[in-house]
FIFI-657653 format. One line per field, with one value per residue: residue in three letters; chain; x, y, z of N, C-alpha, C in turn. Coordinates in steps of 0.1 Angstrom, whole numbers, plus 5000, padded with zeros to 4 digits. Each point is the difference from the previous one (the first is absolute). Layout:
<atoms>
koltor <- Ala/...
numar <- A/...
n_x <- X/...
n_y <- Y/...
n_z <- Z/...
ca_x <- X/...
ca_y <- Y/...
ca_z <- Z/...
c_x <- X/...
c_y <- Y/...
c_z <- Z/...
</atoms>
This chain:
<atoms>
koltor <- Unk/Unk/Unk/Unk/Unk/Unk/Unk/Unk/Unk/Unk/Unk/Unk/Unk/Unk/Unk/Unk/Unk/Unk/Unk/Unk/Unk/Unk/Unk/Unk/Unk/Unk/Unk/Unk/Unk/Unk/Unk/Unk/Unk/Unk/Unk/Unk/Unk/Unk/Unk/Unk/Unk/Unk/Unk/Unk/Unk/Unk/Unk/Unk/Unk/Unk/Unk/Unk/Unk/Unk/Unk/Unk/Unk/Unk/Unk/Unk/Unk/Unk/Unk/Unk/Unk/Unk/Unk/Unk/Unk/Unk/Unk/Unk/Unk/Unk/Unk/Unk/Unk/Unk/Unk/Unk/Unk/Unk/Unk/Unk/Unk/Unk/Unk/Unk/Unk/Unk/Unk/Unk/Unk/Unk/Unk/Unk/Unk/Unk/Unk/Unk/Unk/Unk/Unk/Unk/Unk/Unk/Unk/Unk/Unk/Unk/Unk/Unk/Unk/Unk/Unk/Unk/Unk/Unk/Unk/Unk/Unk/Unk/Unk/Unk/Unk/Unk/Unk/Unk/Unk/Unk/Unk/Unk/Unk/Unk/Unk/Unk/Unk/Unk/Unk/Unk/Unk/Unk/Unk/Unk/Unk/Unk/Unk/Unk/Unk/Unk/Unk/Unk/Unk/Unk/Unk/Unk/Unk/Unk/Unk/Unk/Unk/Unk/Unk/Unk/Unk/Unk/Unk/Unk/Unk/Unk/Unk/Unk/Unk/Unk/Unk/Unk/Unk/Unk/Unk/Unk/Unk/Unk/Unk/Unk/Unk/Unk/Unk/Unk/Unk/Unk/Unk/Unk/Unk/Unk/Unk/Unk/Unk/Unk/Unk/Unk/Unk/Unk/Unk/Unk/Unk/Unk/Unk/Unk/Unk/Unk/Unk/Unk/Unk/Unk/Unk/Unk/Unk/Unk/Unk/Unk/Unk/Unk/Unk/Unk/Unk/Unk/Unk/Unk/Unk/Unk/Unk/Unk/Unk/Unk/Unk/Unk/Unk/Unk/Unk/Unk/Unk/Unk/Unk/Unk/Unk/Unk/Unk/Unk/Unk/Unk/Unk/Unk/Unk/Unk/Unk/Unk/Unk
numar <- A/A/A/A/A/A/A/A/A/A/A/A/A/A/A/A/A/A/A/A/A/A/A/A/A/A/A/A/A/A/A/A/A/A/A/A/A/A/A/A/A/A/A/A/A/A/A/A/A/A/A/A/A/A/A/A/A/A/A/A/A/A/A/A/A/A/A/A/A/A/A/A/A/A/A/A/A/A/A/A/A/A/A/A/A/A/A/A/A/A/A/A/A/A/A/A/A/A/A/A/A/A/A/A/A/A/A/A/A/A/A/A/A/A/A/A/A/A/A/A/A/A/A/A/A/A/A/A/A/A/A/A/A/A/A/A/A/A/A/A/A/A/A/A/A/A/A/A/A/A/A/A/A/A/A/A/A/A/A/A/A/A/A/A/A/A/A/A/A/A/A/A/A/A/A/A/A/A/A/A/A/A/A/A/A/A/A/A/A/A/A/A/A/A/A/A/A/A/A/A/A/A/A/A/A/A/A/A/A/A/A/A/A/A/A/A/A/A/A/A/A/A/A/A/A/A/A/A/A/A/A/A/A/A/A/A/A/A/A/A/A/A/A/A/A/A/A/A/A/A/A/A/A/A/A/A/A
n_x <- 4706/4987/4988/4992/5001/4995/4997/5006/4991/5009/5016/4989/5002/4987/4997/5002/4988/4989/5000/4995/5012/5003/5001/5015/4996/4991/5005/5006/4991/5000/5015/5005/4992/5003/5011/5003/4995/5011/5007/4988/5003/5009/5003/4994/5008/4986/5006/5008/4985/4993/5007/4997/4988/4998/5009/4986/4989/5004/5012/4988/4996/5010/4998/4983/4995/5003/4993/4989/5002/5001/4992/4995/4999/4999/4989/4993/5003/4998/4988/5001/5002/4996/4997/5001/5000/4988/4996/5004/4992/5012/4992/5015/4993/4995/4997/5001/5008/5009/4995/4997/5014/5006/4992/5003/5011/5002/4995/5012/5005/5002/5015/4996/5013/5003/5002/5013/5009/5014/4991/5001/5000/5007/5002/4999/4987/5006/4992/4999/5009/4992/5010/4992/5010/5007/5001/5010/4998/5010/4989/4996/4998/5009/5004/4996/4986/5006/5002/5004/5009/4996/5012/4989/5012/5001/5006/5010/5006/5015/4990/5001/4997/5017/5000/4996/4984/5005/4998/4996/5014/4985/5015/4990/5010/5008/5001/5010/5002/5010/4997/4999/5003/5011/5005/4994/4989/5008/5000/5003/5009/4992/5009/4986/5007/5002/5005/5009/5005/5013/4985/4999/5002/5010/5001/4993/4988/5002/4999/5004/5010/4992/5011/4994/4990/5007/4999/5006/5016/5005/5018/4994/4999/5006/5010/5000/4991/4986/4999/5014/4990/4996/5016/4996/5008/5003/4985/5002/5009/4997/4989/5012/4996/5000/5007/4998/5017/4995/4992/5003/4991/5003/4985/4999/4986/4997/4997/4983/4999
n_y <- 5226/5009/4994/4995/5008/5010/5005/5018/5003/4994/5008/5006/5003/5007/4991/4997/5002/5006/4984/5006/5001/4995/5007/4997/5003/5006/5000/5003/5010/5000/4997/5004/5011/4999/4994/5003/5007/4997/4999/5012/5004/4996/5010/5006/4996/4986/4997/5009/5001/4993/5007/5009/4994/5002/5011/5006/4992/5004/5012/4997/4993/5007/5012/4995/5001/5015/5004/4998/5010/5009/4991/5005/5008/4996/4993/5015/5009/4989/4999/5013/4998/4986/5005/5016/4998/4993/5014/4999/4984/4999/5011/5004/5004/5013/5003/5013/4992/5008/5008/4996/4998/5014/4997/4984/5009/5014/4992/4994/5001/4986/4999/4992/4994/5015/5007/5004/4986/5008/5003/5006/4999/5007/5000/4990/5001/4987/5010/4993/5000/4995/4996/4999/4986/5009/5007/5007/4991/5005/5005/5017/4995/5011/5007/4987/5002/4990/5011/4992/5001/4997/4998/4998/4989/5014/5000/5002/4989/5008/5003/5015/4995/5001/4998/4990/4999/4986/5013/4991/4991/4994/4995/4990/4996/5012/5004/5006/4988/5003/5001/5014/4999/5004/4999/4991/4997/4987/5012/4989/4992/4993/4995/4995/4992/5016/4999/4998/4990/5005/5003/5013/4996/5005/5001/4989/5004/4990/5012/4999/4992/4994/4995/4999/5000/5007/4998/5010/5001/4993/5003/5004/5014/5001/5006/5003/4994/5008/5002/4993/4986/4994/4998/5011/5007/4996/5001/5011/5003/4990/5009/5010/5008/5012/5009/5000/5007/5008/4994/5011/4996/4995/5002/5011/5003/4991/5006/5000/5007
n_z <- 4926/4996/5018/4993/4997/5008/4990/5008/4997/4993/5001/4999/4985/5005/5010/4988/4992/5015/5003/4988/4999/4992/4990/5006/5015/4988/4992/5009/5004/4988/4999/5015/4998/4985/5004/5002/4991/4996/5015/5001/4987/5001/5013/4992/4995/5005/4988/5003/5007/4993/4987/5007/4999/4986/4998/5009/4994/4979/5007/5000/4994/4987/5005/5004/4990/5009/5012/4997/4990/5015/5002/4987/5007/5012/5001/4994/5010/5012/4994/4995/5011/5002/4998/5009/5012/4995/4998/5014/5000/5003/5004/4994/4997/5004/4989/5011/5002/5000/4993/4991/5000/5000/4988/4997/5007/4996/4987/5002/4988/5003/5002/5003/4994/4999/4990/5006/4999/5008/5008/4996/5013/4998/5012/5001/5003/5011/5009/5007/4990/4991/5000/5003/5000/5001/4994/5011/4998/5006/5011/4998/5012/5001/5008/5006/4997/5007/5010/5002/4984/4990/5001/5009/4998/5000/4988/5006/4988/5001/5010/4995/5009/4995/5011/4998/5006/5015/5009/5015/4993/4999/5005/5002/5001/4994/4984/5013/4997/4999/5008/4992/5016/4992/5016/5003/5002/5005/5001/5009/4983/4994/4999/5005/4998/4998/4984/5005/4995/5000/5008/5001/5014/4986/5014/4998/5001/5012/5007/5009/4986/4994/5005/5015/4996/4998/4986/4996/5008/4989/4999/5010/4988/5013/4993/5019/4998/5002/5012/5000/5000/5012/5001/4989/5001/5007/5002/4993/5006/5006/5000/4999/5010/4993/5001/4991/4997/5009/4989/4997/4994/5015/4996/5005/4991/4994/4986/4993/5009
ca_x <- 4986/4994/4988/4987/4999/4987/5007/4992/4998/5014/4991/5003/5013/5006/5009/5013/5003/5006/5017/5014/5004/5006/4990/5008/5004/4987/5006/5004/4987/4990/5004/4995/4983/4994/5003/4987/4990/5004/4999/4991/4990/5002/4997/4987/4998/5002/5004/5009/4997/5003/5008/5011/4997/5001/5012/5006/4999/5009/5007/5001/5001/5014/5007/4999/5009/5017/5000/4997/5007/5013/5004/5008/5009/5012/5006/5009/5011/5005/5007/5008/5010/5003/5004/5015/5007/5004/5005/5020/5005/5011/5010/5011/4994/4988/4986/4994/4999/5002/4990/4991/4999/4997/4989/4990/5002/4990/4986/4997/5000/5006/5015/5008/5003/5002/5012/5007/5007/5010/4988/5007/4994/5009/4988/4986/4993/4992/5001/4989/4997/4999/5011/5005/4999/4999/5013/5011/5017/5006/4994/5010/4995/5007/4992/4985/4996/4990/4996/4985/4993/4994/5011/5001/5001/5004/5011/5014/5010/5006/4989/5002/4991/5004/4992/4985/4995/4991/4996/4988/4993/5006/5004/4999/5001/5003/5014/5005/5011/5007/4990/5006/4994/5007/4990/4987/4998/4991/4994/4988/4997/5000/5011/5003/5002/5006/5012/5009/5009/5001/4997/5008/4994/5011/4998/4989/4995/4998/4991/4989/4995/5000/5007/5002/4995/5013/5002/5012/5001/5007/5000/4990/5010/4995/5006/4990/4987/5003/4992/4996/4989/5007/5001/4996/5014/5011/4995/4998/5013/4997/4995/4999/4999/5017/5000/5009/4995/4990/4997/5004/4987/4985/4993/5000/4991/4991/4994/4994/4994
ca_y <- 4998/5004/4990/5009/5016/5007/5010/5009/5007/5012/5013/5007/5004/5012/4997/4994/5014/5006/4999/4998/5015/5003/4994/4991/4985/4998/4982/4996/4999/4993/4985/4994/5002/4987/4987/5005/5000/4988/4992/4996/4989/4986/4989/4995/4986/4994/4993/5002/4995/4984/4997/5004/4991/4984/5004/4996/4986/4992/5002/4988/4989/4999/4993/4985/4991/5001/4992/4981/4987/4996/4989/4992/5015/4995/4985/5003/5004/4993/4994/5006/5000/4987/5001/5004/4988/4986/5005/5005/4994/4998/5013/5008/5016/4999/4998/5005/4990/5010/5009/4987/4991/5008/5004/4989/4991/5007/4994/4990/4987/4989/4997/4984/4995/5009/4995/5014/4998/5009/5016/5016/5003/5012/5003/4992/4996/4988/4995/4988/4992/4984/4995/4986/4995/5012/4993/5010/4993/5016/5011/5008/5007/5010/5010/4999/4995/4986/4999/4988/4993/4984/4995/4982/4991/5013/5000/5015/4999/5008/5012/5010/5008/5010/5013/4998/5000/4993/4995/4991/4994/4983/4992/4989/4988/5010/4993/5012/5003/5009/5019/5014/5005/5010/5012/4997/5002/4992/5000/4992/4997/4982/4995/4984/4991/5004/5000/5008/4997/5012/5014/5008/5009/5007/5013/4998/4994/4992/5002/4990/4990/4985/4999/4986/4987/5005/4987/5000/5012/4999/5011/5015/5011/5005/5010/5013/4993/5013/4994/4988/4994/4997/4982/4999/5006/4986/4988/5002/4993/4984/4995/5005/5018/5005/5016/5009/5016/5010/5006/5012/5002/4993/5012/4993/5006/4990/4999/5012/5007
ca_z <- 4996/5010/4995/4994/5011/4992/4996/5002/4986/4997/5002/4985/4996/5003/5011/4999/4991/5007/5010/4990/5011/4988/4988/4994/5011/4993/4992/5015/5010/4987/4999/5018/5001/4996/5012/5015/4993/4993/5010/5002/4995/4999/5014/5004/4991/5006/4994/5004/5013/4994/5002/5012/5008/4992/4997/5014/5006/4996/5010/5013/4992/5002/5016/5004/4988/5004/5013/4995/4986/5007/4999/4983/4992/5010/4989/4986/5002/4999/4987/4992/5010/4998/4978/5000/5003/4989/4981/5006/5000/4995/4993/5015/5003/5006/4996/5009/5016/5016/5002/5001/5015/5007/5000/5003/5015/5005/5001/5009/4994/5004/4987/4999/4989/4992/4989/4995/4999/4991/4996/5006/5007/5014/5010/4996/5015/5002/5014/5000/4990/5002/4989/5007/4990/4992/4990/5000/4997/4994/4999/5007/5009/5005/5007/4998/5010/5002/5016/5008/4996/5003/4987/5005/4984/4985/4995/5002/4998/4994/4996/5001/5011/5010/5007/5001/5011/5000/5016/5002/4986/4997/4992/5003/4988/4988/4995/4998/4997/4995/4999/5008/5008/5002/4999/4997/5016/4998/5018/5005/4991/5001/4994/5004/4990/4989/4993/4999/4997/4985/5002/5004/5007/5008/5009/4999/5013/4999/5011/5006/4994/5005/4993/5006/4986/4991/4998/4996/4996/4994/4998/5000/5006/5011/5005/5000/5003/5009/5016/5000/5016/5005/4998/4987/4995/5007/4991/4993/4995/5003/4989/4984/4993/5000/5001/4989/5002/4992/4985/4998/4990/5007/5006/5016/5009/5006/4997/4999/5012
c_x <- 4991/4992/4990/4995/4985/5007/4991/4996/5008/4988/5000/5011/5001/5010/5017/5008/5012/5012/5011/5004/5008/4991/5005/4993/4984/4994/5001/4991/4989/5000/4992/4988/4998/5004/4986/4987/4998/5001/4988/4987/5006/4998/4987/4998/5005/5010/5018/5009/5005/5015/5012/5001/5012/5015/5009/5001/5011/5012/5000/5004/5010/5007/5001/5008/5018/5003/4999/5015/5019/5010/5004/5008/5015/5007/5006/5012/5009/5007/5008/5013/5008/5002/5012/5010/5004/5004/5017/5005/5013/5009/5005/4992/4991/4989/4986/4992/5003/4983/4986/5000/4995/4985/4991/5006/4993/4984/4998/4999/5014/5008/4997/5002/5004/5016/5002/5013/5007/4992/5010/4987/5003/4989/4988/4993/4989/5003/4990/4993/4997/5009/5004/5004/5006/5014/5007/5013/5008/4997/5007/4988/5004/4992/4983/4997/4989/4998/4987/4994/5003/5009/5007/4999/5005/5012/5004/5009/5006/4993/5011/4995/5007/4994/4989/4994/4994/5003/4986/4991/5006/5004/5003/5005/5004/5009/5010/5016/5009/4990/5009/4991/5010/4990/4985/4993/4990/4992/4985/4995/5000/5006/5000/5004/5006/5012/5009/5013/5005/5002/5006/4992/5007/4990/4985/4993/4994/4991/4987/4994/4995/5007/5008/4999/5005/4999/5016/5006/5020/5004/4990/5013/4992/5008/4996/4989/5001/4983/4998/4998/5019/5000/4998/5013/5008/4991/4999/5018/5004/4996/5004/5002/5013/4996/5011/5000/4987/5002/5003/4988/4988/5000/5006/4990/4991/4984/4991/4995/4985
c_y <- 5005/4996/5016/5012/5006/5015/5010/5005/5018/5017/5009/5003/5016/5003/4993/5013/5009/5000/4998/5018/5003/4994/4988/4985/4998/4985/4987/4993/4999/4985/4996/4998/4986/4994/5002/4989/4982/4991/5002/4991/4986/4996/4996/4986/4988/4992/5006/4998/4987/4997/5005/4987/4985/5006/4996/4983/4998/4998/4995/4987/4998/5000/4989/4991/4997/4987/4986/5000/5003/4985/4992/5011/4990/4991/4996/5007/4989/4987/5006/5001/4989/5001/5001/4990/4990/5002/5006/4992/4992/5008/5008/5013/4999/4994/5004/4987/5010/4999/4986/4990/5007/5006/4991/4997/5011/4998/4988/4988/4992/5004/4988/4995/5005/4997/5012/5001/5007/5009/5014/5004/5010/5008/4999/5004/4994/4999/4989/4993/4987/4996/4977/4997/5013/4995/5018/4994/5008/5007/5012/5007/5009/5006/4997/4995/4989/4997/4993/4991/4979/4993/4982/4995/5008/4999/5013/4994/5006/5013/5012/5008/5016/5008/5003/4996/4988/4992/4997/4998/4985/4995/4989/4988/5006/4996/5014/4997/5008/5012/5007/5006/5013/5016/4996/4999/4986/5001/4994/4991/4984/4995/4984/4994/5004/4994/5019/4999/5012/5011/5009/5011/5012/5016/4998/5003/4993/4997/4984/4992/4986/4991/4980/4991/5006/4985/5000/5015/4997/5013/5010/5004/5009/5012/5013/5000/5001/4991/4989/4990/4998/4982/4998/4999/4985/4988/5002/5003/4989/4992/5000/5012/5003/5012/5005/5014/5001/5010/5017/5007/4993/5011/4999/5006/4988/4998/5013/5003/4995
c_z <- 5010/4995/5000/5011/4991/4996/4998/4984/4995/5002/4985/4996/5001/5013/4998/4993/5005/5006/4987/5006/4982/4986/4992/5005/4999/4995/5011/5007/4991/5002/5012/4993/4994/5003/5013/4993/4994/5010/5009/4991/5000/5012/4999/4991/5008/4995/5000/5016/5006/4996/5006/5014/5001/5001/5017/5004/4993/5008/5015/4993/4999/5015/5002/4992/4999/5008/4995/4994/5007/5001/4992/4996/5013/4987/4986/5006/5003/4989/4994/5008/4992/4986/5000/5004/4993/4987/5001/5002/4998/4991/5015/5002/5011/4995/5001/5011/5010/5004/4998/5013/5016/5005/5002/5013/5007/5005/5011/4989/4999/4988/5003/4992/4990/4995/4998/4999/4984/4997/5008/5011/5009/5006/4997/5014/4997/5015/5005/4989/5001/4989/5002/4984/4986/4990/4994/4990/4986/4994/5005/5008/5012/5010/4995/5020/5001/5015/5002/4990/5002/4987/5004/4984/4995/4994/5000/4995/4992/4998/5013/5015/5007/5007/5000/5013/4997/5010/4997/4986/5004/4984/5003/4988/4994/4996/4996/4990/4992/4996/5010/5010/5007/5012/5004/5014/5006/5019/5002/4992/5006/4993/4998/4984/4991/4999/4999/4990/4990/5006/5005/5010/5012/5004/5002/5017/5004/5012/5004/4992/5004/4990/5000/4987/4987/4988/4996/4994/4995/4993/5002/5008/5012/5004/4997/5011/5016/5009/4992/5010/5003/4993/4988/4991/5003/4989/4987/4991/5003/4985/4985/4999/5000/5006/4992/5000/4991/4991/5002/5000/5004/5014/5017/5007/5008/4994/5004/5013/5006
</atoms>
């Protein structure tokens, strides 16, 4: 859009005439001329003026209008997030949850209490998620990542994690039992209170867990299970754990990088 310019008054058409160099490219420079002719009478109309004006403010407006209405444009996305979620409800598929849960932890909005239980989740990312209170219970979450997140109370029972990441994730109070931790990486994780009972954390790492306030670890298969603390291993077959060979078919990387 160009705002209002003053326009020189066109030059005769014996001057256009001339720069036709063939009788054909005549028709041609007929046409320019009256263009010429046709955009100088209109500039001079205040009333086009105007609305080239009005054409410029309308385009600021919408901008502005972008900006403001960001915030309900977050919150319908958000909702539509949660649709997805609650409408997969209790069905084994995705349901596109990968990608919805993914995208509200991106925003910085709270899982707590979320229900995804027996949802197909494989490499899900939820790093610092807020998951407290969350309900996994055989779920298949594979090669995902939950590094740092917040899964104090959360149900992992009989839920799928192989090889999954979730160093410096609290699981405080969690109910892991009989979940697959084949492969998985629990480095620097909080472990206070959990239930272990079932689980299988063959080749697992187990790097610098807190693992003292353990609530119970009944059959957990430990064979494998690689920097493990020290004095953790003796109390922890004291207690219940076995070390059964290791599954054929449980990873031995340690979970995602």
């Amino acid at each position: 859009m160009l705002i209002h310019t003053e326009r020189k008054r066109p030059s005769p058409w014996s001057h256009y005439r001339a720069q036709a160099k063939h009788a054909a490219l005549v028709p041609f420079h007929s046409v320019e001329w009256f263009c010429r002719w046709l955009a100088y009478w209109l500039s001079g109309w205040a009333l086009l003026e105007v609305l080239e004006y009005v054409g410029t403010l309308s385009v600021l407006i919408a901008v502005i209008s972008y900006f403001a209405e960001s915030g309900d444009r977050t919150k319908q996305k958000h909702y539509q997030a949660w649709q997805v979620i609650n409408t997969a409800h209790h069905t084994s598929g995705s349901g596109g949850r990968i990608e919805a849960l993914a995208e509200l932890n991106a925003d910085g909005v709270p899982l707590v209490g979320v229900d995804v239980s027996s949802a197909f989740l494989q490499g899900v990312q939820l790093p610092k998620a807020r998951l407290l209170r969350a309900n996994f219970t055989a779920a298949d979450v594979r090669n995902s990542n939950l590094s740092g997140a917040d899964l104090s109370y959360a149900s992992l029972n009989g839920a799928n994690f192989r090889q999954s990441d979730l160093s410096h994730a609290s699981l405080d109070s969690a109910d892991l039992t009989d979940a697959d931790f084949c492969g998985a990486r629990f480095v620097s994780s909080d472990l206070s209170g959990v239930t272990f009972d079932g689980a299988d954390l063959g080749n697992a790492d187990l790097s610098a867990i807190q693992w003292q306030q353990i609530k119970s670890v009944k059959k957990t298969n430990l064979a494998g299970v690689k920097n493990v603390p020290e004095g953790f291993l003796p109390w922890a077959l004291k207690n219940g754990a076995v070390q059964l060979e290791t599954n054929p078919s449980c990873p031995m990387g340690g979970g995602n990088p």
